[in-house]
C-alpha positions as CSV (number, residue, x, y, z in Angstrom):
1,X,128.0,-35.6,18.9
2,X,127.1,-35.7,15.3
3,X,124.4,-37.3,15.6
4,X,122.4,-34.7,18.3
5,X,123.5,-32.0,16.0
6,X,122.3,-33.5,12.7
7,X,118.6,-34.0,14.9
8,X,118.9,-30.2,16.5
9,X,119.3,-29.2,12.3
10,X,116.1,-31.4,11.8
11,X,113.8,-29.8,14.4
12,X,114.9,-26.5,13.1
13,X,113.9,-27.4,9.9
14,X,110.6,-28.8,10.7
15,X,110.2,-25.4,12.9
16,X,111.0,-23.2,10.3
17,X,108.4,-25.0,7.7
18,X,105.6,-25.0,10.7
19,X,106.4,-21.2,10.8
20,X,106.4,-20.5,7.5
21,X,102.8,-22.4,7.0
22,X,101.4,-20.3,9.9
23,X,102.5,-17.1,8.1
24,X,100.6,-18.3,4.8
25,X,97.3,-19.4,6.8
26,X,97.7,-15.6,8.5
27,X,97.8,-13.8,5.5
28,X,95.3,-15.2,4.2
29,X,92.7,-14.6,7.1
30,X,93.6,-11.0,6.7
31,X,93.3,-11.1,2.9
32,X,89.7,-12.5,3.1
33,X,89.0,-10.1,6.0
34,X,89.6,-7.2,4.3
35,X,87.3,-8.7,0.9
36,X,84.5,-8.7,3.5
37,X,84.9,-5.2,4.9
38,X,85.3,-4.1,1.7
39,X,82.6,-5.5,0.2
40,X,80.4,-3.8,3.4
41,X,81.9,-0.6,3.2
42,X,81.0,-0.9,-0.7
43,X,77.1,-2.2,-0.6
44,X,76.4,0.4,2.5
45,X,77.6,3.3,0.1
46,X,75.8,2.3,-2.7
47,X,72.9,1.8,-0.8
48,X,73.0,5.5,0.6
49,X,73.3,7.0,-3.0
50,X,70.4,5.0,-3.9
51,X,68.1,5.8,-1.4
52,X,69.2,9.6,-1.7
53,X,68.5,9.4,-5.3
54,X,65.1,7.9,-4.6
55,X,64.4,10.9,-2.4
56,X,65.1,13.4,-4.6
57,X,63.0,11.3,-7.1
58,X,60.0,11.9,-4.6
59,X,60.1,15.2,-3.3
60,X,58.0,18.0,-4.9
61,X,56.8,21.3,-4.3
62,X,53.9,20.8,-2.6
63,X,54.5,17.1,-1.1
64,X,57.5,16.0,1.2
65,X,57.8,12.7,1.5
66,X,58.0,11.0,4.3
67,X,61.4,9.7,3.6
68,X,62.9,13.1,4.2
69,X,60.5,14.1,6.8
70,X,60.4,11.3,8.9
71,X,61.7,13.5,12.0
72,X,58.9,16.0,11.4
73,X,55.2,14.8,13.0
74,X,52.4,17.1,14.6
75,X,49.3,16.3,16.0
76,X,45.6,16.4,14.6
77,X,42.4,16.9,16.9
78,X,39.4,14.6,16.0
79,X,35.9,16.5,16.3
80,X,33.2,14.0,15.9
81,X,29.3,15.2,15.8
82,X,25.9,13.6,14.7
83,X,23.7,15.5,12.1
84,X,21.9,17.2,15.2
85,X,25.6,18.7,16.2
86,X,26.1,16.8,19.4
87,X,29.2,15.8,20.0
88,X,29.5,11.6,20.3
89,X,31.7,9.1,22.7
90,X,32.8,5.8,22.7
91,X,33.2,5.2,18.9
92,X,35.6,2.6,17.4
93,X,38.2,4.1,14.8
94,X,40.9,2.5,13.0
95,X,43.6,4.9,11.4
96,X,45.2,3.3,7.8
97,X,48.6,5.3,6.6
98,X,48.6,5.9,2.4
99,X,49.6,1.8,1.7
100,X,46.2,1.2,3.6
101,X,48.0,-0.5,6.5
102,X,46.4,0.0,10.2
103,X,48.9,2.1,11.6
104,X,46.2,2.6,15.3
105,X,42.9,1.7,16.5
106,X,40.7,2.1,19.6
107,X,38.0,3.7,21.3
108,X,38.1,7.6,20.9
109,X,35.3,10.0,21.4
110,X,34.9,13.5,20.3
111,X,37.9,16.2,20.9
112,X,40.7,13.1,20.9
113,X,44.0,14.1,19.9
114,X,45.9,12.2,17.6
115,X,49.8,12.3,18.2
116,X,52.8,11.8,16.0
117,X,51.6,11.9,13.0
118,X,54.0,12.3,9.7
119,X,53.4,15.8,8.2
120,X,52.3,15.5,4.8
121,X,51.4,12.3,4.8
122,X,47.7,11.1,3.8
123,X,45.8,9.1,6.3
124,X,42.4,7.7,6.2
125,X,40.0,7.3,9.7
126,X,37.1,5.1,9.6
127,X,34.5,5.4,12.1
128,X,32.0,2.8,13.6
129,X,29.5,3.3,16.4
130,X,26.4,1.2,17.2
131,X,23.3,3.0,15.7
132,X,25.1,5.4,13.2
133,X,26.3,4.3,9.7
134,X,29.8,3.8,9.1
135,X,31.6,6.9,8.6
136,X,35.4,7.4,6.6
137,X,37.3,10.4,5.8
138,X,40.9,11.1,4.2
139,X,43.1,13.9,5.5
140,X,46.4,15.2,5.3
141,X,48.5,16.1,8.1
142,X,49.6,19.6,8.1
143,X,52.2,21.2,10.0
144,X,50.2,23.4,11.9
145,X,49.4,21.5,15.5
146,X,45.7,23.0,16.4
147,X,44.7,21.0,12.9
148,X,41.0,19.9,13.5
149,X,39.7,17.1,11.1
150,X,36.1,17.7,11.3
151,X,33.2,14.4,11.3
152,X,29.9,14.0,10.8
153,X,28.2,10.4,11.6
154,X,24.5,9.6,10.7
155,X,22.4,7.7,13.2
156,X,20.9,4.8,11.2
157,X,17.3,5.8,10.6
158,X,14.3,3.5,10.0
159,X,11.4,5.9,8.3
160,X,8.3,3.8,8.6
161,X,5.5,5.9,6.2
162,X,1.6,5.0,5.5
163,X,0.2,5.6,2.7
164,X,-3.2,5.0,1.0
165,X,-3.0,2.7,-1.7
166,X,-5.7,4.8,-4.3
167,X,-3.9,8.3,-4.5
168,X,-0.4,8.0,-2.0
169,X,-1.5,10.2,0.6
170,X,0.0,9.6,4.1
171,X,-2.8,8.4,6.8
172,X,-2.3,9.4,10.4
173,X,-4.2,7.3,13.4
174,X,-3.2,4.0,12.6
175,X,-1.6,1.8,15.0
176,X,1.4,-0.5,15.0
177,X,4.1,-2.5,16.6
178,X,7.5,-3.3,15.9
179,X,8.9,-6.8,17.2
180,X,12.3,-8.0,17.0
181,X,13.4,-11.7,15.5
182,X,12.4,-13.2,18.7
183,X,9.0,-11.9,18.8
184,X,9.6,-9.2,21.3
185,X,7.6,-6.2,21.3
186,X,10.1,-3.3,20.9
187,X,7.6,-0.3,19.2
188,X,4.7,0.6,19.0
189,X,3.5,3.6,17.6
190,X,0.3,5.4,15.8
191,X,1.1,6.7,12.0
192,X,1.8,10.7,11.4
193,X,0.7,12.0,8.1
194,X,4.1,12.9,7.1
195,X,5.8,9.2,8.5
196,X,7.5,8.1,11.2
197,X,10.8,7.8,12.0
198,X,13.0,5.9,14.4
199,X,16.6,6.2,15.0
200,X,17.5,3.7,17.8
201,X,16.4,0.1,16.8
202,X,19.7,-1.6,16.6
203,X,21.3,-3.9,13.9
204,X,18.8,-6.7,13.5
205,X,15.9,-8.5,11.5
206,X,12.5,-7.2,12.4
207,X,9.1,-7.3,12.1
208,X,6.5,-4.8,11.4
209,X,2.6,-5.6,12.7
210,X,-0.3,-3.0,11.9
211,X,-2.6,-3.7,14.9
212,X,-5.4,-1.3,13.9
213,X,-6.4,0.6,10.2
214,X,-8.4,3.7,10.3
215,X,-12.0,3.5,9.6
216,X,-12.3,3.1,5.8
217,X,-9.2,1.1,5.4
218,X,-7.6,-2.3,5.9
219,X,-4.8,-3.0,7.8
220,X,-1.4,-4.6,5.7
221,X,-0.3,-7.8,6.1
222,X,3.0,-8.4,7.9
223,X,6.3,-6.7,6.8
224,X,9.9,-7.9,7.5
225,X,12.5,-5.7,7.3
226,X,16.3,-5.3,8.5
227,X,18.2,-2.6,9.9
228,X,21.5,-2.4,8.9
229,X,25.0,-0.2,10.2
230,X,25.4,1.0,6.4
231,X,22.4,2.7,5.5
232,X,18.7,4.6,5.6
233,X,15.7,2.1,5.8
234,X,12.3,3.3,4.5
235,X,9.3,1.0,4.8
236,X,6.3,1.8,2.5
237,X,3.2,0.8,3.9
238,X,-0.3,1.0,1.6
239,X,-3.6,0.6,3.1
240,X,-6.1,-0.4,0.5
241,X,-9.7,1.5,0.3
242,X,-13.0,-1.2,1.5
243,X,-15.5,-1.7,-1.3
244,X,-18.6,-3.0,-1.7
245,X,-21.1,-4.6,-3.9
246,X,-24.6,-5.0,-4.7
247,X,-26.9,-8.4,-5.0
248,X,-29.9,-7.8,-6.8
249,X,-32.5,-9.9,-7.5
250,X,-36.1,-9.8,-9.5
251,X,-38.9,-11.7,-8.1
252,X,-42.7,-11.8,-9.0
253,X,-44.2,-9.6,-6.0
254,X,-46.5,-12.6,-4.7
255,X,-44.6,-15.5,-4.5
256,X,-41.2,-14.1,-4.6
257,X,-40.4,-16.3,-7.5
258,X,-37.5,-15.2,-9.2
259,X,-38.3,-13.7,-12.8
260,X,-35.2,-14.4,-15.3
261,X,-33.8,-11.1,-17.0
262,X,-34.2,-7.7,-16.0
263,X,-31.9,-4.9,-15.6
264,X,-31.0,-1.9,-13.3
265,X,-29.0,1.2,-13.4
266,X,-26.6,2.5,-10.9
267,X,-26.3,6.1,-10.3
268,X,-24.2,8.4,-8.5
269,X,-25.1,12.0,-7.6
270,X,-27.6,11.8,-10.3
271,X,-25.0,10.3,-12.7
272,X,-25.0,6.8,-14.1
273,X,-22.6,4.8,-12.9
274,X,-23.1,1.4,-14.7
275,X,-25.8,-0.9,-16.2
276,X,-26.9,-4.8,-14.3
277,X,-28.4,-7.1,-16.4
278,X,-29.5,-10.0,-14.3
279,X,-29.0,-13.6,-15.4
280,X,-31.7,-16.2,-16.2
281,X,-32.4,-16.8,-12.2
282,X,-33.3,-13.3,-11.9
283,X,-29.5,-12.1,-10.3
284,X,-27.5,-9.8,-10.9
285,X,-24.5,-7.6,-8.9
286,X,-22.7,-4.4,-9.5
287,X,-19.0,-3.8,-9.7
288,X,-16.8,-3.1,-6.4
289,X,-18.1,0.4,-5.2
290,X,-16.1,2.9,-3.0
291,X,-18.0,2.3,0.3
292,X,-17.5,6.2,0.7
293,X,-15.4,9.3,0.1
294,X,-11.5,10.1,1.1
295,X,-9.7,13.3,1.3
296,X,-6.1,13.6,2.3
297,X,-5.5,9.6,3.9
298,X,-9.0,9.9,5.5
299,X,-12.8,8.8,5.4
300,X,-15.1,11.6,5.0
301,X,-18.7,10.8,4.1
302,X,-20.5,7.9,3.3
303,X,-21.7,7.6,-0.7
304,X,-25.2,7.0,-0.9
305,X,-26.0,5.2,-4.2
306,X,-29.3,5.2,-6.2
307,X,-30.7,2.1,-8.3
308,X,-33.4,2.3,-10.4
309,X,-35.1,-0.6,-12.8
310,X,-34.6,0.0,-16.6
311,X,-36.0,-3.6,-18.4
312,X,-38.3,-6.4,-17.5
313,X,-40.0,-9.3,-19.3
314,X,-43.1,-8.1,-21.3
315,X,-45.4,-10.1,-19.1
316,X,-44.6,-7.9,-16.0
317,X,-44.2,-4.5,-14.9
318,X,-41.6,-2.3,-14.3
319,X,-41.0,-1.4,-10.9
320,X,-40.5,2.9,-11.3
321,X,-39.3,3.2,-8.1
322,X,-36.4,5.5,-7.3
323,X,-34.0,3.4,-4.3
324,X,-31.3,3.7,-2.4
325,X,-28.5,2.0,-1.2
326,X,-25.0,2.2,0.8
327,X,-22.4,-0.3,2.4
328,X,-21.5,-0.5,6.1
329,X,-17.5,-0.2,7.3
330,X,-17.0,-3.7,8.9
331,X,-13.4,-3.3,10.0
332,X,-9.9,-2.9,9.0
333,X,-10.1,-7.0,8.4
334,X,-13.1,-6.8,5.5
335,X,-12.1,-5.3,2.2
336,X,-15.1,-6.0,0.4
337,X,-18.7,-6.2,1.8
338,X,-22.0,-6.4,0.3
339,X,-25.7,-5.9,0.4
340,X,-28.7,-7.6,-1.0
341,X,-31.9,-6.0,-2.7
342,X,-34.8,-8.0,-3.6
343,X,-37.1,-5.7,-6.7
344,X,-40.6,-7.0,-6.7
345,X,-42.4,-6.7,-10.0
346,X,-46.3,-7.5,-10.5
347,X,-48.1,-9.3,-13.4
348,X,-49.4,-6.9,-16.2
349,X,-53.4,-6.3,-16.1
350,X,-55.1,-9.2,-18.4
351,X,-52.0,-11.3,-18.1
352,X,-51.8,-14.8,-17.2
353,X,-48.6,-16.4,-16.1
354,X,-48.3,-20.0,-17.2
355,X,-47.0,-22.3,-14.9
356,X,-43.1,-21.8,-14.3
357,X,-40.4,-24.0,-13.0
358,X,-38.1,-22.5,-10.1
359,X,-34.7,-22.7,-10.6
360,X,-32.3,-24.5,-8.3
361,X,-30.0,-22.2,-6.2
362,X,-30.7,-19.0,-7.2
363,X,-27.7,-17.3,-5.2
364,X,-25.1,-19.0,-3.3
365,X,-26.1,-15.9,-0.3
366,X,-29.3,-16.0,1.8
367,X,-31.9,-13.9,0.6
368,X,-35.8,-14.0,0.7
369,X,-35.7,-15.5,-2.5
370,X,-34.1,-19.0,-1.6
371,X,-37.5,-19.5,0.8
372,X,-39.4,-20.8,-2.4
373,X,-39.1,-24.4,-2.6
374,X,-37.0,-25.6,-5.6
375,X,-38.1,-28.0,-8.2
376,X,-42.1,-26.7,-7.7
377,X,-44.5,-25.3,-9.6
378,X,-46.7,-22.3,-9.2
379,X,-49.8,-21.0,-10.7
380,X,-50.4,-17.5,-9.9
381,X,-54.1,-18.1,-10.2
382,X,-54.8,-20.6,-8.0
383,X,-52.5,-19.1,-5.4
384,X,-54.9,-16.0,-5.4
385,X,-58.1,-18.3,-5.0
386,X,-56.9,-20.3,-2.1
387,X,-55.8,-17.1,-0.5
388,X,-59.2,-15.1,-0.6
389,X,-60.5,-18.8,0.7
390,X,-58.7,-19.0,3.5
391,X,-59.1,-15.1,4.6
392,X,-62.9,-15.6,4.2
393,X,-63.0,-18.6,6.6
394,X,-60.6,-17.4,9.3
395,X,-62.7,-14.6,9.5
396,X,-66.3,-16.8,9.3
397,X,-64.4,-18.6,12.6
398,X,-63.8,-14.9,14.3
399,X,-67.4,-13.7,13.9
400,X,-69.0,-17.1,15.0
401,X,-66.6,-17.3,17.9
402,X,-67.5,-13.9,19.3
403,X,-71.5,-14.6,18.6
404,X,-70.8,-17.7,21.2
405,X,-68.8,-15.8,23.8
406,X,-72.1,-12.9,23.3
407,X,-74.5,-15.7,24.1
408,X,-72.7,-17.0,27.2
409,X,-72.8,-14.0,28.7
410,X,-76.8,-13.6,28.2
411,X,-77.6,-16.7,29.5
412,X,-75.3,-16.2,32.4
């Protein structure tokens, strides 16, 4: 009996001390419970005087921020036009808040409204539609829903203007094409006065090809150029003015040999122009002339030149003709042509020339003065002799000839 009683006092005991360890662990579960509740309760209230304080921080007269107006949006209307004042579709927009971050973007065309948008609160729309430069604008949202944010786009424009290359005036009539980077024709056109412009070649490298000048000019080589979604192209073209030149040569007036020195004056209207003096194988050439006269980026006349001889060896005489001379248009391929003139002069009275040796290629060009054989030698005299001998017998051959052809028919 004492022994069950003294193990009943044991379990009790060992109860008790179970139970009194359970109360300890419990109390100390509700102790660290209530740390972390108050230690919410503590940050969420500080963190609500802070972020009031920050507000009132923020908030001016004229701007709200967004903070405090967060419930309080309207909506914006978004009227798009080109410089013509039509109104445009299908353009790509993207809508950044005042950080810069994308808040929207899509496809919106003119008249779109824009919906929930923060009052007072800056926002930037940038615009991009194939063929116009990129357009951006900042706004402000207002309060006041029938706000319209009003944009203009400008179509990307490719101004293509001629010019001549002497005094800048713009030359109408020439033609030209357009090709893309694949060679493909996508323009042509002929030149206005005033320039040229085009307002739907898309983003791209191309080429611009002058097919034909006008008369008087030459056409330009090639031009590259690219078109580009942020701004105006202009292509200056210059076609240059044709010229032309003079070759003159001296020769005696019986053998065409070429007689070394010499010179010749150029006039214009009447007015001297510019002094030749011709080398020691008799040739000489002017300066590039204007082939003729241009008024307002066109031809108008032909210039009609006058040349005149001024100096000649002693042994010879001058020439006192008065000539004339002008240059032919070849094309819009030939920028500089040229003519030749050949000035006979004939041997004093009394002179006698003494023998003279021809110089070897007088002129790189074909003229009657390359048909003398080089490397000869010529005597004017003698040349004269055998002449008048050769006349007299071809004409002793006539006259007997027809006395035989007068007898024939007698005898007959």
């Amino acid at each position: 009996m004492s022994f069950l009683f003294r193990k009943y006092l044991r379990n009790e005991k060992d109860y008790l001390r179970r139970k009194e360890a359970m109360d300890m662990n419990t109390k100390w579960v509700k102790n660290i419970l209530t740390c972390i509740i108050g230690t919410l309760v503590l940050l969420f209230t500080v963190n609500k005087v802070y972020a009031t304080d920050i507000n009132k921080d923020n908030t001016t007269d004229n701007d709200k921020s967004a903070s405090v107006q967060s419930n309080n949006l309207s909506n914006i209307t978004i009227d798009i036009k080109d410089t013509e004042n039509n109104e445009l579709s299908s353009i790509q927009y993207m809508l950044y808040d005042e950080s810069d971050k994308n808040v929207s973007e899509g496809t919106i065309e003119s008249g779109t409204i824009m919906k929930n948008l923060i009052v007072g609160r800056e926002y930037k729309i940038s615009l991009q539609k194939e063929g116009y430069i990129v357009t951006d604008k900042t706004f402000s949202v207002a309060e006041d829903s029938d706000q319209i944010i009003d944009l203009t786009m400008t179509q990307v424009k490719v101004t293509i203007k001629l010019y001549d290359a002497e005094d800048q005036s713009g030359i109408k009539g020439a033609s030209f094409r357009i090709e893309n980077s694949n060679g493909d024709k996508v323009k042509e056109f002929v030149s206005e006065a005033e320039g040229n412009n085009f307002i739907d070649l898309s983003s791209g490298e191309y080429s611009l090809i002058q097919e034909k000048a006008t008369n008087g000019y030459v056409k330009t080589d090639v031009i590259k150029f690219t078109v580009s979604g942020d701004k105006v192209d202009e292509i200056t073209v210059n076609n240059n003015r044709v010229n032309g030149y003079l070759d003159i040569y001296l020769v005696t007036s019986l053998n065409r040999t070429p007689i070394p020195g010499g010179e010749f004056k150029i006039f214009r209207d009447g007015t001297e122009i510019e002094t030749v003096t011709l080398d020691g194988n008799g040739h000489g050439k002017t300066s590039n002339l204007p082939i003729g006269s241009y008024e307002n980026g066109a031809f108008k006349t032909v210039i009609t030149y006058q040349i005149k001889q001024n100096a000649t060896p002693e042994e010879y005489e001058i020439n006192s003709g008065d000539y004339e001379f002008f240059f032919d248009y070849l094309g819009d391929e030939t920028s500089l042509v040229y003519k030749t003139f050949t000035m006979p002069n004939v041997v004093k009275a009394g002179e006698t020339l003494q023998t003279k040796t021809v110089a070897k290629d007088v002129t790189e060009k074909t003229s009657e003065t390359q048909k003398a054989q080089t490397g000869e030698t010529y005597n004017e005299s003698s040349y004269i002799v055998c002449t008048l001998a050769a006349f007299t017998l071809l004409v002793t051959m006539i006259i007997y000839k027809l006395k035989n052809k007068k007898n024939n028919k007698g005898k007959h």
